[in-house]
Structures are given as C-alpha cells and as structure tokens.
ZAMARGU-4260 file (C-alpha; in steps of 0.2 Angstrom, whole numbers, plus 5000, padded with zeros to 4 digits):
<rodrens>
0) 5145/5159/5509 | 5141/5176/5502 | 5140/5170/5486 | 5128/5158/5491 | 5116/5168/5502
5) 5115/5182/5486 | 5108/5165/5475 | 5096/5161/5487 | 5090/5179/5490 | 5089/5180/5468
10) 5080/5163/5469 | 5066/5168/5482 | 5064/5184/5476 | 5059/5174/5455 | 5048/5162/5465
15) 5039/5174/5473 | 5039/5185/5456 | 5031/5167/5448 | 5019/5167/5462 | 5012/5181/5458
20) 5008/5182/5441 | 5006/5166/5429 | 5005/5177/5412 | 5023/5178/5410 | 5025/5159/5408
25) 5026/5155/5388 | 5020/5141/5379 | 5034/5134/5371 | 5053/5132/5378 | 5066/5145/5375
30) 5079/5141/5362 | 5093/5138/5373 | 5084/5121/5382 | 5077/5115/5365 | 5095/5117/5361
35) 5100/5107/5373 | 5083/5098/5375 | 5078/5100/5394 | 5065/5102/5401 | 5060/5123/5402
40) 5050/5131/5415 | 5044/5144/5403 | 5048/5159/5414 | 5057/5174/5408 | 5070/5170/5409
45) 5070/5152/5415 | 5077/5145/5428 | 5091/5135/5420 | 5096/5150/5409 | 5097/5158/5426
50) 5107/5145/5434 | 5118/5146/5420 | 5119/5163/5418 | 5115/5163/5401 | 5104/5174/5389
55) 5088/5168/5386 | 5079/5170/5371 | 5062/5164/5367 | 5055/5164/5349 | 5042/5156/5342
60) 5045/5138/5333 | 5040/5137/5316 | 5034/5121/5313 | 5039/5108/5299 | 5032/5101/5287
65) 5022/5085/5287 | 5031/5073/5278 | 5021/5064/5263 | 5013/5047/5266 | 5022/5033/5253
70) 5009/5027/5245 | 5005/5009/5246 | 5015/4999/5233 | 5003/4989/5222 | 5007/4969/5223
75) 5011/4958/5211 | 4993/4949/5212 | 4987/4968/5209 | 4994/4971/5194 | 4991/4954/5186
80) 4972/4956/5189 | 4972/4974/5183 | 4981/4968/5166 | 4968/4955/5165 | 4955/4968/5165
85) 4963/4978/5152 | 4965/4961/5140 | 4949/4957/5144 | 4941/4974/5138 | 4950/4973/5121
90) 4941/4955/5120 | 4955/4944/5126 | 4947/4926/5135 | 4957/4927/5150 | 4953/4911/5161
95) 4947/4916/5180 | 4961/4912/5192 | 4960/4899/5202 | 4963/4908/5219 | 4949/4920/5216
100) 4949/4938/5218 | 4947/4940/5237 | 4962/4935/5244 | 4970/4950/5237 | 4977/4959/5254
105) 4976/4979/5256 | 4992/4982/5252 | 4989/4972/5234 | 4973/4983/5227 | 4973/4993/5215
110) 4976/5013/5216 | 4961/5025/5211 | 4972/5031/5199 | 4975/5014/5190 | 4956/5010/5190
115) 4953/5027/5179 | 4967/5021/5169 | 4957/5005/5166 | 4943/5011/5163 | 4949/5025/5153
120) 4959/5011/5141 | 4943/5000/5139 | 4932/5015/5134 | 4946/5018/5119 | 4944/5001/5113
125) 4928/5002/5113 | 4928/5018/5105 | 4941/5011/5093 | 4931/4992/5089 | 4917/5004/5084
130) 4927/5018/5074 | 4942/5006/5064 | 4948/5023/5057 | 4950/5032/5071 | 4967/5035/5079
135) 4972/5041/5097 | 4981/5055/5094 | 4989/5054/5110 | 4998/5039/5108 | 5005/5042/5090
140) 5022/5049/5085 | 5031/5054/5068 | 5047/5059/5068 | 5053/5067/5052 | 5070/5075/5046
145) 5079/5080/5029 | 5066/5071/5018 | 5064/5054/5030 | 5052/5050/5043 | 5045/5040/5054
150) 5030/5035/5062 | 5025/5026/5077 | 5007/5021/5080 | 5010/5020/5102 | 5022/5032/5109
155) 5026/5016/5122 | 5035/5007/5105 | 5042/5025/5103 | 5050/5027/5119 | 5056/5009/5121
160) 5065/5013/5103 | 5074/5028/5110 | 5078/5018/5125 | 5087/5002/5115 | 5093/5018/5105
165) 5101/5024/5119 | 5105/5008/5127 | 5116/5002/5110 | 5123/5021/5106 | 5125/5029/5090
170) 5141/5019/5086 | 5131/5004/5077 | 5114/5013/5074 | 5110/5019/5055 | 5105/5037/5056
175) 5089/5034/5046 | 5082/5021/5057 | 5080/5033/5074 | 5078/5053/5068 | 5087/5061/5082
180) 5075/5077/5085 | 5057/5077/5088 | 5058/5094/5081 | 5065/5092/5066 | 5053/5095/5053
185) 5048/5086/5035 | 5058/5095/5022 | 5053/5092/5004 | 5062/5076/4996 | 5070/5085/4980
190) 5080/5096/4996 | 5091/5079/5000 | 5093/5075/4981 | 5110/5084/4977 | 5121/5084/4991
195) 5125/5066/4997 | 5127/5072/5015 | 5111/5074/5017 | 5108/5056/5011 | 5101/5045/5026
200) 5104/5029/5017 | 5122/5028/5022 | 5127/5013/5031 | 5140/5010/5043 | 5153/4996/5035
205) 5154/4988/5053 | 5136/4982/5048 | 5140/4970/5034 | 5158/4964/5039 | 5153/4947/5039
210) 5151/4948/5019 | 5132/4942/5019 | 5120/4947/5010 | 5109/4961/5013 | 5090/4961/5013
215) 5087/4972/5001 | 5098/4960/4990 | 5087/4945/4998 | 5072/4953/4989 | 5078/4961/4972
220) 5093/4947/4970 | 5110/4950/4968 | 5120/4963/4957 | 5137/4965/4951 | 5146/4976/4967
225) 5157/4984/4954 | 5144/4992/4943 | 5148/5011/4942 | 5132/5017/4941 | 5135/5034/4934
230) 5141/5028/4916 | 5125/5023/4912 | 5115/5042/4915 | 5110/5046/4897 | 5116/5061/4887
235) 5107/5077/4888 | 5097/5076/4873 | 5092/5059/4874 | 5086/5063/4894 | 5075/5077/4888
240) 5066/5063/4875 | 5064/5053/4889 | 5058/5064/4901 | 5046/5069/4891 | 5040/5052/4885
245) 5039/5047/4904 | 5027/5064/4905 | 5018/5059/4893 | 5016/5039/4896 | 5020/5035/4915
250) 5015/5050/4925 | 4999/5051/4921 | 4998/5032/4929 | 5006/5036/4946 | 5008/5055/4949
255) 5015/5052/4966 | 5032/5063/4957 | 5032/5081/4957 | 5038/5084/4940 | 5038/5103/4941
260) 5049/5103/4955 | 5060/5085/4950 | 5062/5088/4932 | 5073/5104/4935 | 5085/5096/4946
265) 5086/5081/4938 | 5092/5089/4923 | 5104/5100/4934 | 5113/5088/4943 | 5117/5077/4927
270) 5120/5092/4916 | 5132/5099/4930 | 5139/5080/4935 | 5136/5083/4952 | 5136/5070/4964
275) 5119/5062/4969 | 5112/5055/4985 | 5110/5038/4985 | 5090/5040/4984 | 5089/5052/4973
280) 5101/5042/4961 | 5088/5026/4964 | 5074/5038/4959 | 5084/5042/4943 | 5086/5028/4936
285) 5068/5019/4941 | 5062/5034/4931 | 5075/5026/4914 | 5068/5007/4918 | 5049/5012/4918
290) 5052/5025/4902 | 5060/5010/4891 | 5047/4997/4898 | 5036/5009/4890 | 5044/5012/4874
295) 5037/5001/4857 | 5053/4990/4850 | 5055/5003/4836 | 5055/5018/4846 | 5068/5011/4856
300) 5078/5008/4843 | 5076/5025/4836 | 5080/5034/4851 | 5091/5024/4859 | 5097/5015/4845
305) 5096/4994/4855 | 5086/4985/4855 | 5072/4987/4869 | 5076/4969/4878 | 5094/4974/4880
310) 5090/4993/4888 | 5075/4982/4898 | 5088/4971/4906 | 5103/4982/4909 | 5093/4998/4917
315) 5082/4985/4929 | 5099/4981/4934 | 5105/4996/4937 | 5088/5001/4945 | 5089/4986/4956
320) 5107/4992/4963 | 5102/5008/4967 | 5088/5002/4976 | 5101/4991/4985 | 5113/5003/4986
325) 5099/5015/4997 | 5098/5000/5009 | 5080/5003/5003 | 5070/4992/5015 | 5079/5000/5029
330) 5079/5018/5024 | 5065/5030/5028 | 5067/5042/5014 | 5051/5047/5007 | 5061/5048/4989
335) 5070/5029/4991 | 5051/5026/4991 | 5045/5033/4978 | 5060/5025/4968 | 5053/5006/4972
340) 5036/5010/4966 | 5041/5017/4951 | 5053/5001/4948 | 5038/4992/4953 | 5028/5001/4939
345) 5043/4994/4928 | 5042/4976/4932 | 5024/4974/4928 | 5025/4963/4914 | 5041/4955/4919
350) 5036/4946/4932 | 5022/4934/4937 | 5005/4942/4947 | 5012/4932/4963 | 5031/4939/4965
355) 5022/4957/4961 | 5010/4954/4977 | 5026/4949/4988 | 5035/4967/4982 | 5019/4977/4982
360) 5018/4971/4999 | 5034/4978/5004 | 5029/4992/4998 | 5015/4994/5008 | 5023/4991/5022
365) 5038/5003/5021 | 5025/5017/5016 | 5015/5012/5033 | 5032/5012/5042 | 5036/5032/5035
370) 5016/5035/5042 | 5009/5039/5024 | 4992/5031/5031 | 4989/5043/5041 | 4983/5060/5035
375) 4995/5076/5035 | 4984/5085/5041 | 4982/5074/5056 | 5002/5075/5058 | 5004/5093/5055
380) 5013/5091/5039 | 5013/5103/5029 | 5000/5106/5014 | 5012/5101/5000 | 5022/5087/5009
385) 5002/5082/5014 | 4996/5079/4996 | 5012/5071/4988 | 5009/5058/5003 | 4992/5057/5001
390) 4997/5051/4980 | 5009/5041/4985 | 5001/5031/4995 | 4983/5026/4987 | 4994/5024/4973
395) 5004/5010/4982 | 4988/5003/4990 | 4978/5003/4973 | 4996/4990/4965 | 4993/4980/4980
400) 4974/4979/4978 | 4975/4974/4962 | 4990/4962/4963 | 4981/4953/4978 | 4965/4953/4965
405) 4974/4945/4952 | 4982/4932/4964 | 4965/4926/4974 | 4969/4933/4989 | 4961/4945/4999
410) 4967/4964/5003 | 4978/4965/5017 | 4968/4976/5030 | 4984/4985/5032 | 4977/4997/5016
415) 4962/5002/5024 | 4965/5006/5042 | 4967/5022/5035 | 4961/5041/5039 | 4971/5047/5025
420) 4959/5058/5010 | 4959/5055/4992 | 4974/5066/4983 | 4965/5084/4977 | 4959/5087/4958
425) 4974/5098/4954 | 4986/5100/4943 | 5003/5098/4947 | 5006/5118/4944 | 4993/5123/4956
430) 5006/5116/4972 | 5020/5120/4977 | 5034/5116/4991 | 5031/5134/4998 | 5013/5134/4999
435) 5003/5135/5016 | 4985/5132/5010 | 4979/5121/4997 | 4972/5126/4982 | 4952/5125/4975
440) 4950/5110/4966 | 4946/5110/4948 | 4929/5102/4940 | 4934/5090/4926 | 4947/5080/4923
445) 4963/5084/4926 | 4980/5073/4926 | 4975/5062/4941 | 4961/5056/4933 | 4965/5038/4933
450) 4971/5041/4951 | 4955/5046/4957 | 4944/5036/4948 | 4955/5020/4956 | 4949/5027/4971
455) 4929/5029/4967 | 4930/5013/4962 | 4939/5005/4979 | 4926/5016/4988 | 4911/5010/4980
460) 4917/4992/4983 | 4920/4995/5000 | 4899/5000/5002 | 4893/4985/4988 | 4892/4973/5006
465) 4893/4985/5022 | 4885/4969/5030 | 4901/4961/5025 | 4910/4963/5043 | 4926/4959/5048
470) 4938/4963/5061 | 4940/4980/5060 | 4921/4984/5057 | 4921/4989/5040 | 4920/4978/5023
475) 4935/4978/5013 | 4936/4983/4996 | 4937/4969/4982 | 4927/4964/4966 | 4922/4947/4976
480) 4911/4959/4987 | 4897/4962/4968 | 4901/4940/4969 | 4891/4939/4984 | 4874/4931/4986
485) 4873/4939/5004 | 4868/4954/4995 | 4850/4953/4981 | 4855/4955/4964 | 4844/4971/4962
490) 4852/4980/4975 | 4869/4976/4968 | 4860/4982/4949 | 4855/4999/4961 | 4871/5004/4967
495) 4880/5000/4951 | 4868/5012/4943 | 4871/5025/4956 | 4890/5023/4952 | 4888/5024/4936
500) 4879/5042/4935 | 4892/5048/4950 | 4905/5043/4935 | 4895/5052/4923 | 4891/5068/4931
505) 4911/5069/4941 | 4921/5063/4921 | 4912/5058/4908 | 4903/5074/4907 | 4919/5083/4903
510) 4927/5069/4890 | 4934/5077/4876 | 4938/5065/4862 | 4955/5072/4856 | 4963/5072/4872
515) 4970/5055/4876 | 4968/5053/4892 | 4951/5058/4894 | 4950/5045/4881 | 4958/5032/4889
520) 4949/5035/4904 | 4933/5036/4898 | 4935/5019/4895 | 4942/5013/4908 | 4926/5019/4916
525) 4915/5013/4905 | 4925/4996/4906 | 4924/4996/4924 | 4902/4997/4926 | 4903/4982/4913
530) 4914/4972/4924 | 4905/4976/4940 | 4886/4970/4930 | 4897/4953/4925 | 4902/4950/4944
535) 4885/4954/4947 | 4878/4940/4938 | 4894/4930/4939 | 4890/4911/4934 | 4902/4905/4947
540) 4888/4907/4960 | 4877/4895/4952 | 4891/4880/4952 | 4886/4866/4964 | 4869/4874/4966
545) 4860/4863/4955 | 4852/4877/4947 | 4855/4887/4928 | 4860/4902/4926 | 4845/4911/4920
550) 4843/4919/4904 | 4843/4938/4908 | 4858/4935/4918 | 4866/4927/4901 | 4859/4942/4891
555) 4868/4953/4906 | 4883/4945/4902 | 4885/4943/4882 | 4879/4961/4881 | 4894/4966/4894
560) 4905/4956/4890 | 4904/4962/4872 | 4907/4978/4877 | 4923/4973/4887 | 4930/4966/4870
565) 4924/4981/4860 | 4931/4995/4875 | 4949/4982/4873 | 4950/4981/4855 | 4948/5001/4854
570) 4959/5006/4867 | 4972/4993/4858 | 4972/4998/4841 | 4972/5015/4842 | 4987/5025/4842
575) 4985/5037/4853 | 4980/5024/4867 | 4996/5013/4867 | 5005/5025/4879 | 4994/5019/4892
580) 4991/5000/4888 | 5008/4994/4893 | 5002/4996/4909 | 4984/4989/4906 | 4982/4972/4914
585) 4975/4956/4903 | 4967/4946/4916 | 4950/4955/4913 | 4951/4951/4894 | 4952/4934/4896
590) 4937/4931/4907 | 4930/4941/4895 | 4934/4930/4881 | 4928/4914/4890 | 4911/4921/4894
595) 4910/4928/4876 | 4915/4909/4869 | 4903/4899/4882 | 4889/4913/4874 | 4894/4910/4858
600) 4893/4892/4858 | 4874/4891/4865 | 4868/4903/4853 | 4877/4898/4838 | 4871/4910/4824
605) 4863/4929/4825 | 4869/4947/4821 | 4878/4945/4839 | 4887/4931/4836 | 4893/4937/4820
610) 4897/4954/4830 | 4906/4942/4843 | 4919/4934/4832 | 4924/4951/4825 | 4930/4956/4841
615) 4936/4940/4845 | 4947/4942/4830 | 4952/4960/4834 | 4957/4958/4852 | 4968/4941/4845
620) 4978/4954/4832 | 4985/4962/4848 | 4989/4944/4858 | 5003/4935/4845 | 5006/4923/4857
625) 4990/4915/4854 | 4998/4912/4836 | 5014/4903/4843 | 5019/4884/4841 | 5027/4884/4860
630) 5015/4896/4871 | 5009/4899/4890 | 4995/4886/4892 | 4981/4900/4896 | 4984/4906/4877
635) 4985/4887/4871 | 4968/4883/4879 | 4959/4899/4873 | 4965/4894/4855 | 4959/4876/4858
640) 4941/4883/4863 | 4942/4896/4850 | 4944/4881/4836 | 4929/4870/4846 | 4917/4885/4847
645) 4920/4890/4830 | 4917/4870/4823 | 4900/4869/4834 | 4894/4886/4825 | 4899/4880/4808
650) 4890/4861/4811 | 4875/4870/4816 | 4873/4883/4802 | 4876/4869/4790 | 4861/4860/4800
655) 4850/4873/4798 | 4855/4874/4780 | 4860/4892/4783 | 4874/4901/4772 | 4891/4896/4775
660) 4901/4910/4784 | 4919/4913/4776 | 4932/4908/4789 | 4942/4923/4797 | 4960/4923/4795
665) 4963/4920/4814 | 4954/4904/4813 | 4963/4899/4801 | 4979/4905/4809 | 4975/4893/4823
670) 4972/4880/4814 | 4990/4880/4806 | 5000/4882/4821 | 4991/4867/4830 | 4994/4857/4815
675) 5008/4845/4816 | 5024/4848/4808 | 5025/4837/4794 | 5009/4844/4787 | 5012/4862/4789
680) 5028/4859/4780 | 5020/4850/4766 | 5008/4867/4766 | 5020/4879/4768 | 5033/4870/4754
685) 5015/4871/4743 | 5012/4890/4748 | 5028/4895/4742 | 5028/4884/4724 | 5013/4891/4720
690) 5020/4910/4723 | 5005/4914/4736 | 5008/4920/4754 | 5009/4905/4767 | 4995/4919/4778
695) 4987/4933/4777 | 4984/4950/4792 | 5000/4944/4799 | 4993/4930/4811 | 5004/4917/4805
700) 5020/4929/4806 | 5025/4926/4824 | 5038/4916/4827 | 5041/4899/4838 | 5041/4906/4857
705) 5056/4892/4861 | 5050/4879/4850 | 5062/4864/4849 | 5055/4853/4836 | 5046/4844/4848
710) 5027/4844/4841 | 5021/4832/4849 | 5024/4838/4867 | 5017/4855/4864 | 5001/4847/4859
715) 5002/4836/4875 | 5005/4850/4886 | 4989/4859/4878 | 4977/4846/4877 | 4980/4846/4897
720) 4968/4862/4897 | 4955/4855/4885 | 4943/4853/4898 | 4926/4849/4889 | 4916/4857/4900
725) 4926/4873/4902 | 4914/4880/4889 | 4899/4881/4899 | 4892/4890/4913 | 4885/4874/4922
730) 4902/4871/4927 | 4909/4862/4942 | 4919/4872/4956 | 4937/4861/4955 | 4932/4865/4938
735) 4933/4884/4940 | 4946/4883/4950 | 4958/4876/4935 | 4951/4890/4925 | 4956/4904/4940
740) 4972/4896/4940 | 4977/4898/4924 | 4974/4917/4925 | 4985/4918/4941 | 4998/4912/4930
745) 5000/4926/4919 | 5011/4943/4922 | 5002/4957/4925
</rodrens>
C-alpha cells in the first residue's frame, strides 16, 4: 500500500510538472519506445520509461535514404517500334504495323535516353551516307600483338567475339584468331620471324582430327604432307644472287618488304640454321618462287644450274605449303600476309586473269580483316608499322583492281572505303622500326615510283565521273569511267590533259635515261595518257548507235595506239627493261594491236602505215606463240587478221599501181605455220636441198606448242575467231563481246 501511494504521489506530482510547461515535450519518440514501437508521450522522461523504471534517452533520428524509383521497363512493342526507327533512318522500308502506334501503354514507351540514342544513331548514318570515308571512331577496335592483328569495324561484333571466346574457352580457340590483350601493342613482323614461339600460326591438332582438308588447302590445292621444307633453302652464295636479283627485279614492283630490315635476318637465320616461324618460313620462300618467275631461261640455268620450269614448279610448291602450313586464311600475322602477295606476284603468268581475281580477292579481304584500310595514324600505330601497312595495302588493292579490269567485272567497293593515305616518297633507308616521326618526303623519283604512280592513276579515275554515284557516294575507280558517254568527250580530253602535266611536273621532270627504272616508268606513264585518249574515244560506244566513229576520233586513236606499240616494243627489246616486263600485262597490247590492224586496213597505204607494220612486226618478235602450229585462240585470230589486213593493203597498192612493198619476215612467218602440213613439208624438204635456211629473224624457230599432227583441227579451231567484221569499228555489241572475251582468256 505504501508502495502504491509513493507511485501515485510520483505520478501527480509529473502531471502537474506537464501542466505547467509544454516546452519539455520533444518531437520525436525516445529510443527505448521506438525500440519497442509504442506509442511515446514525449516527456522527459516518458511516462512508459517511467513505469518501467528505465533510462530514457532521446536522440535525434537520422533519416534514411529514399530509395530509388525502378524505372519503368520498356515493353516489347517499345522496342520493336524503336528498332524500326533506327532501320528506317539507315533507309530500311519498314512496313507500318498494323496495329498502329497508339495502342502502345505507358509502361511500353520509350525512355528519354533511348530516343537520344535514336536520334543520335540516325544523325551517324547520315553523316556516314554523306562522308563514305569516314569511320566512327567510337565503335572501331584493333587489337594487335607479336606481329598480328586484328580489327573490328563495331565494337558490338567485338564484344560478342570476346563473349563466344569466352563462352567456348581457350581449349579449342587458335590464338591468332582472338589477341588476348587490348593492350598489347603492334611489334614489327621481322620481331616474330626466328623464334617459332612466337609464331601465331600454330594450330591445335584437335582442330583437324577428322583428316579433312583445310581451307587454305581448298584454295591453293593439295601438297605432299611429308615435304621437309628446309632442304630446299638455297646455299649461301646462291641466296645472296638471289636476293639481290629480287632487289633489283621484284621489289621495285611491290615494296610492301622492308628489305633493310628483312635481308639481315633472312640471311642470319639460314646462315645459322635456326628454326623459322612458320610465317616467316612462308615469306621465304614466296621471295625464291617470285625471284625464279622472274629469271630468263638461261639465267636460271646459269645460276641455278635447271631449268627454269622445273625450279618454277618445285618452289610454287613449296611456297604453297608454307602458306598452308601458316593456316594462312586463318592467321592474322601481318608477315603470312605479305608472303601470299608475294606468291601472288609469282603466279601472275601461271594462272588465267579469272583464278587471279578469286586469290586477289582473298587477299583483300584478309588485309581488311588485319585493319590495313584504315589509317595508322587513325589506329595509333606507330609511324613505321603505319607506312609498311599503308604499302601493303594499296599494293593489294591496285592486283585486285587490275585483275577485276582484266576479268570485266567491276572493283569491289571493299578497296575504296578506305581513309588510308598514299605510302610516302621515301626511300626504304629513310625508316626505320625505331622511328617516332616520319621523315620529309623526297622530290623525284624514288623506288616507289611505280607504287605511287598506280595510285595517281586509280585517283584520277576515281574523279574522270564524280557524277558516277553509287552506293557509298563516291565513283569507283576503273578505266570504264573515260568509256562513259555521261561525261562530253572534251571534258574527259581536259582532265586527261591536266593529268598529264601533274605526271610531268611530279616524274617526268626528273627522268634520267640511264637509270632503269625511271626508264621504265616513264613509259609506263606515257603508256598510261595514251590508253586513257583510246578509252576516251573508245569505238565501242558507237556500236548499236547507228552512227560512225568520226574521223578525229580515228586519228586520236591510230596516233595512240601507235604510240602503245612503239612504248611496248621499246620497253621489250631493251635489255635493261626485262627485269620489269615479266610482270607487264599483255591485255593492253592486244587491243592495241586490233585497233592498229582495223586503222590499217581503212587506210591502206602512207608513211603511217608503213610506220604501223614495223611495229606490228617488232611487238610479234617478243610473242612466239603467234608463230606456233597449236596456239591459244586470241594469238590464232590476231595472226589470221594480221594475214587479211596485210592481203587488203597489197590488193590495193597493186590497184593504185603503186610500188610493191617487200613482204616482212613475220608475214611470211605466218603464212608458213598456217599452211597445211603436206605443203610445208614439201617446202621445208626444198629449203634444205637447196642448202638455204627454211626462215629468216627466227620467226619460224618456235616450236609446235602441243601439236599432234592433226592440221586440220587447229585450223578448225582458228577459223572459229575469223569473224569478218572483227576488223572494223562499226561493229556489233555480241560482236565486241567475242572479242573481250578472248582477252579474258589470257594470263595475266
């Protein structure tokens, strides 16, 4: 009862303490009932503290933090109209949906930040249809590492790669495919040449346990497995010959090979017999198929001491196995690259213009595939890596410009979207793998004359028809562009002169005579202007017109096209020029020939005429297959004109009762492998009684290409192509077509 009455006396005595003042009341609860979360009076101290005879303690609350709002999820219906407006701002025709657009609910529109994504993605592609050479720098990738690399033209392909990369593991995956470092940087191919460790060509065995081919051996064909390669490497002193024939003969072609930096470990690594990587080893022994393909029959002989079409065949084998060997459509070594257009150098020659477009567009491909499109600088490469890729690549796209030219077919697209430059004028001494900045370029020719003139040429194509569009926006290169009839004849006649004085005052201002390879491009410059004025006034556009081809234009063309045979009868019969015209093509010549023939024949008799046949017989001298009893029907049908045009001219000078012109030794050459075989035995049987040579100059000397007796047939097969009208302008355009289709036929 006591204890009772002191409680009530404690109780009145707080309720008349909280009567009395109301600035002791807090505004928040004490911890003790938020603890135990009843309701608190908010006295000090509280009432059920009190009761409870417990401490009571108020501090403030701190307050927590708001948590975040999800956003709204975007529905399916969303997304599908947003990727419809991003098809439809790179032109895609995207039907409307049937549904409409407004039945869309809140919880299916798109977020703020997707619509500036959309617009943002539709102003690139504008940006990107306007400017074909422009490339988002955001969204590219190279990846390089010990010599290989890389590069990715969307960094969403990139990161889908890394992700199957991932997915699959490294068990199954060839280590050149995916470079595992996006920091690794380029290192310079010769680096990866000795030690076979660093060789990123090695494939795992687990990849070819089922025994079938690989792709590499789908494109070059299949090579004996056992070959050891390493027995054929040539002898120290016959490499240095042959090194020293390839700098003379085939670098100056290609000069996408750093020969002060190559040659030394080359030499090295053979002297020493150290083990070579398997790209370096392909390199190698391109470098000994391109170097006999260049060699003259005798001077292999000397040298090597075979003959040339037994070396030909056994190092294109041995070149095609190391290619193999590098799993070279696989790898991305910037080296294995280099060692297919080098062997692509070699089989010009060996194979027909069609199979060379197939591998020259491999080639194109792989060198897109290792980013050589793009500039160095762009990437962040480094000044030296950045001009050997810059060689390397125009040199690849100018083989598969030309091979597309001589095949009718137009330049794939992949060689001109493009920001890579035009390689520097600089000698080979002036870089170096340990230089930061490139050097000044040097005025005149230098060694990649013929590299760079390639280029002027493909450039000043390129702006003959800028009203040529197509769908990147820009023209293409190609001599078809000077065939156009979009474009006035006098503005073709304008630029054409404007390109030549650009030639003149950037080469052949600084031509000297004795050096051959100014020589040799000097003509090939001059060569070039008169093929652009004969595409110019091409006949071919007058076919199925109805119209004749007027006279200047037929005075353009007999004056160019005499040129063309003088400028191919020099650069064949001098000396000093044949260590470049193994790699000349002969397509131009004979286009030549038939528009010098279809001139010929309508003028019949004159000081150009006589001028004509000269040449005619000069360019012949270099061509023996002409001569032959069995031959490819292209040279059967030009002899067969030849003969025609030559019996017109004769008929007509007898006409006009004008002196008898003495018959050149290749008419009469002609005439004796098209006779048939009974009479030129009888000939030859009376050439020999009477102690006089059956010929004379060596026309008649060439032997029968595969000739089985069978005269009759040969004559068959080239009395097909003796197409009366093929020697006239006025022809028809099936008529044309036969004769572009004999060109296509030939080798490169």
């Amino acid at each position: 009862m006591q204890e009772q009455s002191q409680a009530s006396a404690l109780e009145a005595e707080r309720v008349e303490q909280l009567g009395s003042s109301s600035s002791d009341v807090k505004k928040y609860s004490c911890i003790s009932c938020r603890q135990r979360k009843i309701r608190c009076d908010r006295r000090i101290p509280c009432s059920n503290c009190t009761k409870a005879s417990r401490p009571c303690n108020f501090v403030d609350p701190v307050r927590g933090k708001r948590k975040k709002r999800t956003a709204t999820k975007e529905g399916l219906h969303a997304k599908l109209r947003r990727y419809e407006e991003l098809l439809r701002s790179y032109g895609a025709d995207i039907e409307p949906s049937e549904s409409g657009t407004n039945n869309f609910s809140d919880a299916e529109s798109v977020s703020e930040h997707d619509v500036h994504m959309a617009e943002g993605d539709a102003e690139s592609a504008k940006m990107s249809a306007s400017s074909p050479f422009t490339f988002d720098e955001t969204k590219t990738k190279l990846i390089s590492k010990n010599g290989s690399s890389r590069y990715f033209d969307t960094y969403v392909s990139f990161a889908w790669s890394m992700a199957q990369l991932g997915r699959r593991g490294m068990s199954g995956l060839r280590r050149d495919t995916f470079p595992i470092s996006d920091n690794d940087q380029f290192h310079h191919p010769v680096e990866e040449g000795i030690s076979g460790s660093l060789d990123t060509s090695t494939v795992q065995e687990s990849d070819y346990l089922d025994n079938s081919p690989q792709e590499s051996e789908l494109v070059l064909g299949n090579t004996p497995k056992n070959a050891d390669l390493a027995t054929l490497h040539f002898p120290l002193h016959i490499l240095e010959a042959l090194l020293e024939i390839y700098r003379v003969r085939v670098d100056p072609l290609m000069k996408f090979l750093h020969l002060p930096t190559l040659w030394p470990v080359m030499r090295h690594s053979l002297e020493d017999g150290q083990e070579l990587s398997k790209s370096f080893t392909a390199i190698v022994f391109s470098i000994y198929f391109t170097t006999i393909t260049s060699l003259e029959e005798n001077e292999c002989f000397s040298l090597l001491g075979e003959q040339k079409s037994t070396l030909a065949i056994r190092y294109k084998t041995a070149a095609r196995q190391a290619l193999i060997n590098a799993d070279f459509l696989k790898s991305s070594s910037l080296m294995t690259l280099q060692a297919y257009a080098t062997f692509l150098m070699g089989m010009r020659g060996h194979m027909e213009t069609t199979s060379m477009y197939i591998l020259s567009g491999i080639a194109v491909r792989l060198a897109r595939r290792m980013g050589l499109h793009r500039d160095g600088t762009m990437l962040g490469l480094p000044m030296f890596e950045t001009e050997m890729r810059r060689r390397l690549w125009w040199h690849i796209v100018q083989v598969d410009w030309q091979t597309s030219d001589h095949s009718g077919t137009k330049a794939s697209m992949d060689l001109f979207v493009s920001d890579a430059k035009n390689p520097l004028n600089i000698e080979d001494e002036d870089i170096g793998p340990d230089m930061v900045n490139p050097p000044p370029e040097r005025t005149g020719i230098t060694s990649l004359v013929l590299l760079l003139l390639r280029c002027d040429i493909m450039e000043f194509l390129r702006q003959i028809a800028p009203q040529l569009s197509t769908d990147i926006g820009s023209p293409l290169p190609g001599w078809s562009n000077l065939t156009s009839t979009s474009v006035p004849i006098s503005d073709k006649e304008n630029m054409i002169n404007q390109m030549e004085d650009m030639l003149e005052r950037k080469y052949l201002r600084y031509y000297d005579p004795s050096n051959s390879l100014h020589y040799f491009s000097s003509i090939l410059a001059r060569s070039s202007i008169c093929k652009m004025k004969l595409l110019a006034h091409n006949p071919r556009q007058y076919a199925n017109s109805g119209a004749k081809v007027p006279q200047r234009s037929r005075d353009i063309l007999f004056a160019n096209a005499t040129k063309m045979l003088e400028y191919a009868s020099l650069s064949l019969s001098n000396e000093n020029l044949k260590k470049f015209t193994w790699q000349v093509s002969t397509g131009y010549l004979w286009d030549t020939l038939h528009c010098v023939l279809v001139e010929v024949r309508e003028r019949k008799t004159g000081p150009q005429v006589d001028r004509a046949w000269q040449l005619i017989g000069a360019v012949f001298m270099n061509y023996p297959q002409i001569f032959a009893e069995t031959t490819d029907a292209l040279y059967a049908a030009l002899g067969n004109w030849t003969l025609t045009v030559w019996d017109e001219v004769s008929a007509a000078r007898s006409t006009e009762r004008l002196p008898e012109s003495p018959t050149p030794e290749f008419i009469v050459a002609l005439r004796r492998c098209r006779r048939p075989t009974a009479e030129k035995s009888l000939k030859s049987d009376a050439a020999t009684d009477s102690g006089q040579p059956g010929n004379t100059q060596g026309y008649g000397e060439v032997p029968s290409l595969g000739y089985d007796g069978n005269q009759s047939a040969n004559l068959e097969m080239t009395d097909m192509y003796d197409f009366p009208n093929l020697l006239s302008f006025e022809m028809e355009p099936d008529e044309w077509m036969q004769w572009e289709r004999l060109l296509s036929g030939q080798t490169l």
